[in-house]
C-alpha positions as CSV (number, residue, x, y, z in Angstrom):
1,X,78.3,74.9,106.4
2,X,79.3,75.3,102.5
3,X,79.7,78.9,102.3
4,X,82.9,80.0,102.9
5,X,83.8,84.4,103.1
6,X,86.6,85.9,100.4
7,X,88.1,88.0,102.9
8,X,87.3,89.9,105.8
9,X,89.0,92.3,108.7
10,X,88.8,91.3,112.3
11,X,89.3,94.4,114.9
12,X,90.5,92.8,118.0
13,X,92.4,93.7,121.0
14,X,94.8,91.3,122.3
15,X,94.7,90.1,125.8
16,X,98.5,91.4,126.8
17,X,98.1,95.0,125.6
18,X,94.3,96.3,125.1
19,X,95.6,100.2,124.9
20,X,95.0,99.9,121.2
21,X,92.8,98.1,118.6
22,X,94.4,95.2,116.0
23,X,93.4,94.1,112.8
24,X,94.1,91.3,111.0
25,X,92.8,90.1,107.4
26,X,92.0,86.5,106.8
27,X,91.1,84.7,103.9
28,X,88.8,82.0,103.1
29,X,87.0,81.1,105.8
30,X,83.9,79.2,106.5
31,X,80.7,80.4,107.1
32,X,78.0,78.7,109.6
33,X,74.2,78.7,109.2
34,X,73.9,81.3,111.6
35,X,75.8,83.7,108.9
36,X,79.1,84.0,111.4
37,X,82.1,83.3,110.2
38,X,84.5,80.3,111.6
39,X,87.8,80.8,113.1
40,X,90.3,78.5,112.5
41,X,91.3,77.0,115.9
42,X,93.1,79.0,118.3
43,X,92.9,82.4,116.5
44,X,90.4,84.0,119.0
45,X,93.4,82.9,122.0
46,X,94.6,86.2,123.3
47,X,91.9,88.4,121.5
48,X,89.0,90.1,122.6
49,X,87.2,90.5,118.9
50,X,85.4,93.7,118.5
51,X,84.3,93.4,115.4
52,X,84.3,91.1,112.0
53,X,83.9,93.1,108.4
54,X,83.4,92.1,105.0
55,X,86.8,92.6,102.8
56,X,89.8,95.2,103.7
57,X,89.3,97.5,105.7
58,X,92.2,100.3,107.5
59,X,91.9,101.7,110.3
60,X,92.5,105.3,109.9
61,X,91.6,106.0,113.7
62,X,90.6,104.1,117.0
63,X,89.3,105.4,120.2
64,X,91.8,107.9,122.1
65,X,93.7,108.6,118.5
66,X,92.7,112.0,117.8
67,X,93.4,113.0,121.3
68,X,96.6,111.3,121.6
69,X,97.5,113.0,117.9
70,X,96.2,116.6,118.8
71,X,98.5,116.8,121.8
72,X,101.4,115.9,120.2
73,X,100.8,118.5,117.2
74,X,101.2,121.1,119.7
């Protein structure tokens, strides 16, 4: 290993309520020869990990949001 990642964003939804995407930041984190980066141990329990980005990211909107949004504009 050696390389380790600043920060990064992990979109995830968690086992006991996947009607909406999570996001976490982490810091500092290893990164393996294969360029993925390493979890510490028992962070993906209870997650199903969409997606892992480089630095801080918000999510402004997730799948169904507009939709869910638009009909309460009304």
């Amino acid at each position: 290993m050696g390389n380790n990642v600043d920060k990064i964003t992990v979109l995830y939804y968690d086992h006991n309520d996947m009607t909406s995407i999570c996001s976490d930041v982490l810091t500092d984190l290893d990164v393996g020869e294969d360029e993925r980066v390493v979890f510490p141990s028992s962070y993906r329990d209870n997650k199903i990990i969409v997606a892992v980005l480089d630095g801080i990211c918000n999510v402004r909107n997730a799948l169904g949001d507009r939709s869910i949004f638009a009909k309460t504009a009304r």
